[in-house]
C-alpha positions as CSV (number, residue, x, y, z in Angstrom):
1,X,-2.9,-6.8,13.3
2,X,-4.8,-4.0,14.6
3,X,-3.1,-0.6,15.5
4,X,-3.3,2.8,16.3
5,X,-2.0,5.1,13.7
6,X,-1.2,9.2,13.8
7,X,1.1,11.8,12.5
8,X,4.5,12.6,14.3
9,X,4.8,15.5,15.7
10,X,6.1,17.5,18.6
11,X,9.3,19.2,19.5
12,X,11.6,15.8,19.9
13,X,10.0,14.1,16.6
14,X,10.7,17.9,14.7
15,X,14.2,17.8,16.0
16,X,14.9,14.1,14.9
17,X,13.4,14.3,11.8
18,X,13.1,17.7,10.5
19,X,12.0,17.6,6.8
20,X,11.0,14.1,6.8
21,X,8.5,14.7,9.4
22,X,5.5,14.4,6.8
23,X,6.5,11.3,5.7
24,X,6.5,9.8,9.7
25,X,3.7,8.2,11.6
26,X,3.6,6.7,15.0
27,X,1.8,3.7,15.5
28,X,0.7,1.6,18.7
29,X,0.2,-2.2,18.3
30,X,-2.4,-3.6,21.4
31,X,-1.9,-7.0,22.4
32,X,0.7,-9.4,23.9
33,X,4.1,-9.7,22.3
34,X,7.1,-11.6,23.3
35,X,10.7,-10.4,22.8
36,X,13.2,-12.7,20.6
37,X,16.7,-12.0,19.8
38,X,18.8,-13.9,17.4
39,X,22.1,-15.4,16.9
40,X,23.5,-11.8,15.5
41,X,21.9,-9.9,18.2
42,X,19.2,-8.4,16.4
43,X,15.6,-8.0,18.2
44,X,12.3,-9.0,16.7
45,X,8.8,-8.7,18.5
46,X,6.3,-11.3,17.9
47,X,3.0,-11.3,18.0
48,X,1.7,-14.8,17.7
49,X,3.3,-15.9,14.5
50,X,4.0,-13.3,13.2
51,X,7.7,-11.4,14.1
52,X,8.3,-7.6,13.5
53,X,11.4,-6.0,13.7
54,X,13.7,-2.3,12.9
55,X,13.6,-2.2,8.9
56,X,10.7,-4.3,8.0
57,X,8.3,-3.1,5.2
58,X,4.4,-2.4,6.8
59,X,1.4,-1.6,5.0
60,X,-0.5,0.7,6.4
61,X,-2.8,2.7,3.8
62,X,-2.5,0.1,1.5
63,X,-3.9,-3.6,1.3
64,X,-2.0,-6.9,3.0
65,X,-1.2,-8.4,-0.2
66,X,0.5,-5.4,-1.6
67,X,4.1,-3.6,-1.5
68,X,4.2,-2.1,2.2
69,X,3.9,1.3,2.0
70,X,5.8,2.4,5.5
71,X,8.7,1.1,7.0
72,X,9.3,0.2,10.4
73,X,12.4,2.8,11.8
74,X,12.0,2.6,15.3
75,X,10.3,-0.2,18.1
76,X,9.8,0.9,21.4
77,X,8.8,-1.9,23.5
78,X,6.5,-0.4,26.4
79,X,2.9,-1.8,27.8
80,X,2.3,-1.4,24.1
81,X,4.5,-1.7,20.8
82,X,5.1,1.5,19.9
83,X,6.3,2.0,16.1
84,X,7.7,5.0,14.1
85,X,7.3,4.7,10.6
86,X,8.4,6.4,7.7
87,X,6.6,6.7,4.1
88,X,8.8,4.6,1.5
């Protein structure tokens, strides 16, 4: 997947995150995705084959194969999936 990736910031992120503001990044996904919800209620977005979702493990600064580096904390499904992550 390709994305868009930059620091939080602003007065809303400062005030949700306060401290841990260096450690969050917001991210923009391009493409087409299709919302899925399962038995349990819980939301994924996929993309293809592939199926993100709230609390999933993303690398971002580090290769595919290895330990993700982010995690997923909050999807918000616009035109684009938009992603805040925070550094594990």
């Amino acid at each position: 997947m390709t994305a868009e990736i930059w620091p939080a910031g602003g007065k809303l992120q400062a005030e949700l995150y306060g401290q841990k503001l260096s450690y969050i990044r917001n991210c923009r996904i391009d493409g087409e995705y299709k919302v899925q919800t399962d038995a349990k209620g819980k939301i994924s977005y996929l993309f293809g084959t592939k199926a993100i979702r709230e609390g999933d493990g993303i690398c971002v600064y580090v290769p595919g194969e290895s330990n993700p580096d982010y995690k997923i904390i909050a999807i918000r499904p616009y035109r684009h999936l938009y992603m805040e992550l925070e550094k594990i």
